[in-house]
Residue frames relative to the residue before (quaternion, step in Angstrom):
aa qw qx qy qz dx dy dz
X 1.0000 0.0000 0.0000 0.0000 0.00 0.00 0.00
X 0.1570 -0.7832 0.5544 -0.2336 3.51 -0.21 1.29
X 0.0672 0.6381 -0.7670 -0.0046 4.05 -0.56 1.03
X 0.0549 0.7660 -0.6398 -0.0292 3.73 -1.27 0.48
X 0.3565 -0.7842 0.5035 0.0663 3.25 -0.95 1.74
X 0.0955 0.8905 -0.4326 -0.1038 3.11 -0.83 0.25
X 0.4178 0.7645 -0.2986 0.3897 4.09 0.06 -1.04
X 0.6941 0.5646 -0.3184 0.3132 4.03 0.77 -0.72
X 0.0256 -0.8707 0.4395 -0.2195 3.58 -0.20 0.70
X 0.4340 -0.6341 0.5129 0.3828 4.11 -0.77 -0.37
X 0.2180 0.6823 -0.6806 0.1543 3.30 -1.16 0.94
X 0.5611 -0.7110 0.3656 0.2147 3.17 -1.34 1.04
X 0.6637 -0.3708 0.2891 0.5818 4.01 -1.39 0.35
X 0.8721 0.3187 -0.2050 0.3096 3.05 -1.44 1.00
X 0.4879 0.5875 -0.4137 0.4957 3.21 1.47 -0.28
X 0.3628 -0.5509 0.6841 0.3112 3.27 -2.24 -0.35
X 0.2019 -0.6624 0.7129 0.1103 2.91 -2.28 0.30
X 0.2786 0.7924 -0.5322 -0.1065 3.31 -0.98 -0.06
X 0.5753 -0.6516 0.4886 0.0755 2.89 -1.27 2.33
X 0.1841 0.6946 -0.6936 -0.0510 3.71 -1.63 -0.14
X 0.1808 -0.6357 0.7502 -0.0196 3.24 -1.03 1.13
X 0.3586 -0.5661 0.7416 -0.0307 3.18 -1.55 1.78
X 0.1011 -0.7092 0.6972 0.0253 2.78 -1.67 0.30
X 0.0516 -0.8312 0.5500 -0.0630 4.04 -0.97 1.40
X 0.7746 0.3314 -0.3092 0.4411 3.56 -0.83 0.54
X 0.6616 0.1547 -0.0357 0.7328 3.81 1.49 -0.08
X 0.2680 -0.5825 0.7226 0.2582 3.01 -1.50 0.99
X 0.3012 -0.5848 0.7487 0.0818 3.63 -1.62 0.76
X 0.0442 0.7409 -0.6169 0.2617 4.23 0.46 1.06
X 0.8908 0.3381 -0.0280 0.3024 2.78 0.38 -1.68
X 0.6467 0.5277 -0.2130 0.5080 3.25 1.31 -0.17
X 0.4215 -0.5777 0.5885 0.3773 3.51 -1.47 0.60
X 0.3007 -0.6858 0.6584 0.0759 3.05 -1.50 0.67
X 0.1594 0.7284 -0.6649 0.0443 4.04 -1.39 0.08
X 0.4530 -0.5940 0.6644 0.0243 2.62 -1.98 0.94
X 0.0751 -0.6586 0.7398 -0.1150 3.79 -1.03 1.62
X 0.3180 -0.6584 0.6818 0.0228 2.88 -1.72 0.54
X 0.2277 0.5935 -0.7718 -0.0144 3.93 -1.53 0.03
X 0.3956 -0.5399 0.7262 0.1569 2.54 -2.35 1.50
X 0.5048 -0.3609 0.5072 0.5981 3.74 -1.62 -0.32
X 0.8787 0.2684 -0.2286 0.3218 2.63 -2.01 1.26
X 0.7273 0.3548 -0.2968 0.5070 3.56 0.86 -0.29
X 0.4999 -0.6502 0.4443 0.3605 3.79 -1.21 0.02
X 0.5815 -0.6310 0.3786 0.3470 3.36 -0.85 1.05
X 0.4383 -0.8143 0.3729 -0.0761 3.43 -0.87 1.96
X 0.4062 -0.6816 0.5099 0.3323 3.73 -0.22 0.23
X 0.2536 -0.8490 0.4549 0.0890 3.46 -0.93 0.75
X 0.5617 -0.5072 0.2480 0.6047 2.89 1.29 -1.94
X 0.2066 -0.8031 0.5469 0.1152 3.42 -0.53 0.63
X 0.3058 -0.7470 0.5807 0.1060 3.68 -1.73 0.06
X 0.3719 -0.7996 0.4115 0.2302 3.24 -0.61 0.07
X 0.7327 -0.3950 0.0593 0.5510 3.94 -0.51 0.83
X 0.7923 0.4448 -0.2053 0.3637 2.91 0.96 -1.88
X 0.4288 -0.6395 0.4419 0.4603 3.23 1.57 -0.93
X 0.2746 0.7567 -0.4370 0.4013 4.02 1.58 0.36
X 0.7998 0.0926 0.0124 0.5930 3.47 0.36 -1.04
X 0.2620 0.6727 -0.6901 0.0502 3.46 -1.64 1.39
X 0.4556 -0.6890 0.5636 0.0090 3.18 -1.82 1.24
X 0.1213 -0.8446 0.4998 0.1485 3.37 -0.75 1.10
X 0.4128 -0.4629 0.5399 0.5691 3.77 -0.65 -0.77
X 0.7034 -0.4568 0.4786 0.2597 3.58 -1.05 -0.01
X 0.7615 0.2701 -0.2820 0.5174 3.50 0.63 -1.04
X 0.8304 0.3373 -0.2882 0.3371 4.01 0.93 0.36
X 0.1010 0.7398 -0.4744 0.4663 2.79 2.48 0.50
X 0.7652 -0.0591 -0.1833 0.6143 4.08 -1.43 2.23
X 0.7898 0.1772 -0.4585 0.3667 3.96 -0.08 0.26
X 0.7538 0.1948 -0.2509 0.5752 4.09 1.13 -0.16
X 0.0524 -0.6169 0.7851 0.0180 3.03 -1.98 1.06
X 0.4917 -0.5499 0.6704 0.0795 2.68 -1.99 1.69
X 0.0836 0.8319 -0.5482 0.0201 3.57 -1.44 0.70
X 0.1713 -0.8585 0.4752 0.0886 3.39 0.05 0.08
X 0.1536 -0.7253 0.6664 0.0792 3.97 -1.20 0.62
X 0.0755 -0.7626 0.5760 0.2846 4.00 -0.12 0.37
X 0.6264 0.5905 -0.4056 0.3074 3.06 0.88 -0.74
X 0.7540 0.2712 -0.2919 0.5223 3.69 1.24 -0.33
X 0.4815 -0.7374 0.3426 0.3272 3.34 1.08 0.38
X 0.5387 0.7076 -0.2958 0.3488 3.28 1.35 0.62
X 0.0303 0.8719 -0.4600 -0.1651 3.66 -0.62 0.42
X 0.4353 -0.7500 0.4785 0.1381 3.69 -0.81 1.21
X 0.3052 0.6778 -0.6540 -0.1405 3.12 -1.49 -0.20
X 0.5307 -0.6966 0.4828 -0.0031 3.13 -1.67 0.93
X 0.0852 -0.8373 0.5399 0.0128 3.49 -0.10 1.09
X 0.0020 -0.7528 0.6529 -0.0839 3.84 -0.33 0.71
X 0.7790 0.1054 -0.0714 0.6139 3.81 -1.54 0.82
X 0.1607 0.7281 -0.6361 0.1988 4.02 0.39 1.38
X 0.5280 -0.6565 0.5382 0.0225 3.42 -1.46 1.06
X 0.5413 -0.5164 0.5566 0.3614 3.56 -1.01 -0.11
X 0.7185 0.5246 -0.1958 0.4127 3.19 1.00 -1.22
X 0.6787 0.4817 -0.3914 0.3925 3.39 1.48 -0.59
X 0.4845 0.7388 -0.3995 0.2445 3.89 0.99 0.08
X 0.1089 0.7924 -0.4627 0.3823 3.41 -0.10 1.28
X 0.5009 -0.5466 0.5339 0.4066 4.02 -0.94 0.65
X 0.0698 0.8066 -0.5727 -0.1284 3.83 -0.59 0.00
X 0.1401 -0.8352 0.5203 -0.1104 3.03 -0.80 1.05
X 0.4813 -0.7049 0.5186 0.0495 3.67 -1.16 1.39
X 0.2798 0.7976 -0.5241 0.1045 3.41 -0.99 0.74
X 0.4482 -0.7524 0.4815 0.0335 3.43 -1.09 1.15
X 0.6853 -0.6375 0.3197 0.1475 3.03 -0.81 1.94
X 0.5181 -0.5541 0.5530 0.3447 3.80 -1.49 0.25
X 0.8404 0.1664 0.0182 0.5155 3.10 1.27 -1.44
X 0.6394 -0.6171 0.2429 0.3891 3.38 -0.51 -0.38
X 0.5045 0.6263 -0.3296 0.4945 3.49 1.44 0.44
X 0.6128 -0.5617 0.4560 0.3179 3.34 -1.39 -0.14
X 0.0571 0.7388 -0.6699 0.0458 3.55 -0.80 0.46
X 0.1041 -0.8029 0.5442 0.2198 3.63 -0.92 0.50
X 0.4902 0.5548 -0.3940 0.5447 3.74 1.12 1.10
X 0.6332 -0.6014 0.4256 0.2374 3.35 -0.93 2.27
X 0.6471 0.5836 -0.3982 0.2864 3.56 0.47 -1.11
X 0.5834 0.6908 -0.2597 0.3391 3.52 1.42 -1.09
X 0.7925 0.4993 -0.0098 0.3501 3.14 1.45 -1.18
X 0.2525 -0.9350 0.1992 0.1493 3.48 0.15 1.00
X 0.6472 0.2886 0.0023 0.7056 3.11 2.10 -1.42
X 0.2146 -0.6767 0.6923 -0.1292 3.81 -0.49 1.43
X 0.4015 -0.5908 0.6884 0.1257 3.19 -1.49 1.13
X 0.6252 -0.6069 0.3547 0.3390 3.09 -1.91 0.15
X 0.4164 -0.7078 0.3270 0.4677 3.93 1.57 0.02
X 0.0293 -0.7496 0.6467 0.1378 3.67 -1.49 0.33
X 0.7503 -0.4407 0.3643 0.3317 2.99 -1.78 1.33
X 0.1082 0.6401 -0.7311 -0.2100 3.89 -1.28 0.75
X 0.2445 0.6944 -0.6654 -0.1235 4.13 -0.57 -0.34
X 0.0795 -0.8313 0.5480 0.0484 2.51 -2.02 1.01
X 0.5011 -0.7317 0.3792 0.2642 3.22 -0.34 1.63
X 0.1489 -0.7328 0.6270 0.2185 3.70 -1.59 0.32
């Protein structure tokens, strides 16, 4: 079972990104999924997360109108989209797949964690 992130990269204030974390050896349909994040030196942060169907997502506040979670079951993949990026938003970021099939915006929830990719943004 294997989530792999990818899409992260250097782009200046204001730019966009957009991340996708596959998933192999298990479909992950059924499960909520979310995106966390750690800068150097900080603890690893909640981002946003989705539910199986993809009905219900949760943001943090400080990316609530610039990221959207999304999800494809059919490719086992979940996305997210970073538009109007910060300095502040640069951090490893990292995908992970639910116990259950709901949303939850606490690490504990989460069982199977990709390997994270590089975001930095320049000012």
């Amino acid at each position: 079972v294997q989530l792999q992130a990818s899409g992260g990269g250097l782009v200046q204030t204001g730019g966009s990104l957009g991340l996708s974390c596959a998933a192999s050896g298990r479909t992950f349909g059924n499960n909520g999924m979310a995106w966390f994040r750690q800068a150097p030196g900080k603890q690893r942060e909640f981002v946003a997360t989705i539910s199986w169907s993809g009905a219900t997502t949760y943001y943090t506040d400080s990316v609530k109108g610039r990221f959207t979670i999304s999800r494809d079951n059919a490719k086992n993949t979940v996305y997210l989209q970073m538009n109007s990026l910060k300095p502040e938003d640069t951090a490893v970021y990292y995908c992970a797949a639910g116990r259950d099939s709901w949303v939850s915006r606490d690490t504990s929830s989460y069982n199977c964690w990709g390997q994270g990719t590089q975001v930095t943004v320049s000012s």
